[in-house]
C-alpha positions as CSV (number, residue, x, y, z in Angstrom):
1,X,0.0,0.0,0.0
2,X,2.4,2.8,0.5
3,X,4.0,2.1,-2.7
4,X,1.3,3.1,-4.6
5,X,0.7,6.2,-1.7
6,X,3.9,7.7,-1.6
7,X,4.3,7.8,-5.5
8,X,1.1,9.3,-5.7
9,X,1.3,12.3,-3.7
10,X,4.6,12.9,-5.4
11,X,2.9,13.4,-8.2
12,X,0.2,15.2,-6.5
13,X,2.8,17.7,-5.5
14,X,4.6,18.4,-8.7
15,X,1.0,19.0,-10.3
16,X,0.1,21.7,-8.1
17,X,3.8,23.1,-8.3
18,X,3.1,23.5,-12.2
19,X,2.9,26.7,-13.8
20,X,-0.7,28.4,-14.7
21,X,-2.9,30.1,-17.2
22,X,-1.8,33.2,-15.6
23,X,2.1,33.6,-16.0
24,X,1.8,32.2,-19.6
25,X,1.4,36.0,-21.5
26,X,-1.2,35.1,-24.5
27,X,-0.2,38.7,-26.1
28,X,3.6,38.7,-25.9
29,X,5.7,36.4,-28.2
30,X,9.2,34.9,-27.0
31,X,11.6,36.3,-29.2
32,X,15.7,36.2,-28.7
33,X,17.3,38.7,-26.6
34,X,20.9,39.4,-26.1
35,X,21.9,42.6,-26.0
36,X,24.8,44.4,-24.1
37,X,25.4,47.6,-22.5
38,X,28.2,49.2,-21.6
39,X,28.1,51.1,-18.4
40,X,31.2,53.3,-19.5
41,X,29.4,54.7,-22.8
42,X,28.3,58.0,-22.2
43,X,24.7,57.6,-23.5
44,X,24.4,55.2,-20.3
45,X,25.3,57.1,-18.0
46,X,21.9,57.7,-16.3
47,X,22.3,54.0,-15.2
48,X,25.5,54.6,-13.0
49,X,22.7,55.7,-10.2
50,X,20.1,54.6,-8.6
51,X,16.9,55.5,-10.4
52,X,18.2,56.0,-13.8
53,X,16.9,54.4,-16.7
54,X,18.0,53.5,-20.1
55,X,16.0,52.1,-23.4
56,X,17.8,49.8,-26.3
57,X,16.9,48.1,-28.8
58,X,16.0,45.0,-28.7
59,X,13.0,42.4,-27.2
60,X,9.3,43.2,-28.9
61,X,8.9,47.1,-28.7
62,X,12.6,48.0,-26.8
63,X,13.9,47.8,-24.2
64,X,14.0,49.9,-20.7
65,X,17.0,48.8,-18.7
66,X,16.6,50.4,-14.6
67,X,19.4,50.8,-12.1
68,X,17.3,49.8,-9.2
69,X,18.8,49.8,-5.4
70,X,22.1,47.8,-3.8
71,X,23.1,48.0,-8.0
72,X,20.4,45.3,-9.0
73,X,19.5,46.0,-12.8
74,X,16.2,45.2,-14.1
75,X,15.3,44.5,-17.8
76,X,11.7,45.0,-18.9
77,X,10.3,45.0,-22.8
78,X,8.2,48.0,-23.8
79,X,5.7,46.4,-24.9
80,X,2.1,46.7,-23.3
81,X,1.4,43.3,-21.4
82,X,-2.2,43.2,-21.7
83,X,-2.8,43.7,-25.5
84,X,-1.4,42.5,-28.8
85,X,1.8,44.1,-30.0
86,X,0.8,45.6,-33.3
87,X,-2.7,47.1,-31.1
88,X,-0.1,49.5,-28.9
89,X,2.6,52.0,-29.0
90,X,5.3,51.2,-26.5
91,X,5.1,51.9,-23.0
92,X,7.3,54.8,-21.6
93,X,9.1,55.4,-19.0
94,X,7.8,58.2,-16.4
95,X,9.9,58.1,-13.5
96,X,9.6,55.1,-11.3
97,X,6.5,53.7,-13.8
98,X,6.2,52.2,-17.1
99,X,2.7,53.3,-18.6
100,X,0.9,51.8,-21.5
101,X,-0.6,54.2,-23.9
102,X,-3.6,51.3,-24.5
103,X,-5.1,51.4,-21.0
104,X,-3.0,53.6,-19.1
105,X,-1.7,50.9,-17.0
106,X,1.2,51.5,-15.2
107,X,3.9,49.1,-14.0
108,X,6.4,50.0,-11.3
109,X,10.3,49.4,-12.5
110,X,11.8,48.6,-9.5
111,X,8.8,46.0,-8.4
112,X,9.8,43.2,-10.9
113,X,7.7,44.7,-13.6
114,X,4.2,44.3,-11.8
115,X,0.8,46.4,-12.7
116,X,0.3,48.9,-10.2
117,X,-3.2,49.7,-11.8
118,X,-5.2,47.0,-12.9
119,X,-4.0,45.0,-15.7
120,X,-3.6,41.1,-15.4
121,X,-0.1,40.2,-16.9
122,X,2.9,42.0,-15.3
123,X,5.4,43.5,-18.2
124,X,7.8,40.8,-19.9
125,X,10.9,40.6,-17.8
126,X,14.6,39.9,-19.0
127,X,18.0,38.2,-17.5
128,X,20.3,41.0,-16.2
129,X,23.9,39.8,-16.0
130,X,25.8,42.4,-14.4
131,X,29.6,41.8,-14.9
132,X,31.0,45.0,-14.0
133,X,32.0,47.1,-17.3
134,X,28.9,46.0,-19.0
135,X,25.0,44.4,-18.4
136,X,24.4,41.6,-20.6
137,X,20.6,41.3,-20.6
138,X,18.9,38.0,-22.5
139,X,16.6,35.4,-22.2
140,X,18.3,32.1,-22.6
C-alpha cells in the first residue's frame, strides 16, 4: 500500500507546483534577446545611479533597462502586457513607472515589472547579468 501512496502524492505535488494560465502572457511572443550595454558609454550614464533608466533596442517594442537599489539592474520590454503588440505604441518610461498608452496601466520598475493599476499580466521581464564594465541582458 504505500507504494502506490507515496508515489502518488509525489505526483500530487509536482501537479500543483506546475505553472498556470496566468504567467503564460497570450499577447507577448518569445523572441531572442541578447543585448549588451556598456556602463562606460556615455549615452548610459543615467544608469551609474540609482533611479536611472536606459532604453535599447531590442525584445518586442525596446527595451528599458533600470538601475534599481544595492546595483540590481532590471530588464523590462516595452511592450504593453495586456494587448497584442501591433494594437499599442510602446510603454514609456515616467519616472519610477512604465505606462501603457492602450489602457493607461502603469507598471512600477523597480517591483519586478508588476501592474500597479489594474492590468492582469505583469510587463515581460529579462535576464540582467551584471559583470562590472557591462549588463548583458537575455533570455536564454
Amino acid at each position: 500500500m504505500k507504494n502506490i501512496i507515496v508515489p502518488f502524492l509525489i505526483y500530487i505535488t509536482l501537479i500543483g507546483c506546475s505553472d498556470t494560465e496566468s504567467y503564460n502572457n497570450p499577447y507577448l511572443p518569445d523572441v531572442a534577446v541578447n543585448q549588451t550595454v556598456y556602463l562606460n558609454n556615455p549615452s548610459n550614464n543615467d544608469l551609474l545611479f540609482d533611479g536611472g533608466y536606459v532604453e535599447i533596442s531590442g525584445g518586442i517594442k525596446g527595451i528599458v533597462v533600470y538601475h534599481g537599489a544595492s546595483d540590481i539592474f532590471y530588464a523590462y520590454d516595452l511592450a504593453c502586457p495586456n494587448s497584442e503588440p501591433n494594437s499599442c505604441v510602446k510603454m514609456t518610461v515616467d519616472g519610477l513607472n512604465m505606462i501603457c498608452s492602450c489602457d493607461d496601466t502603469q507598471y512600477a520598475l523597480a517591483l519586478g515589472g508588476t501592474p500597479q493599476n489594474g492590468g492582469k499580466y505583469g510587463a515581460k521581464e529579462y535576464k540582467v547579468i551584471n559583470n562590472g564594465q557591462s549588463l548583458l541582458i537575455t533570455n536564454f
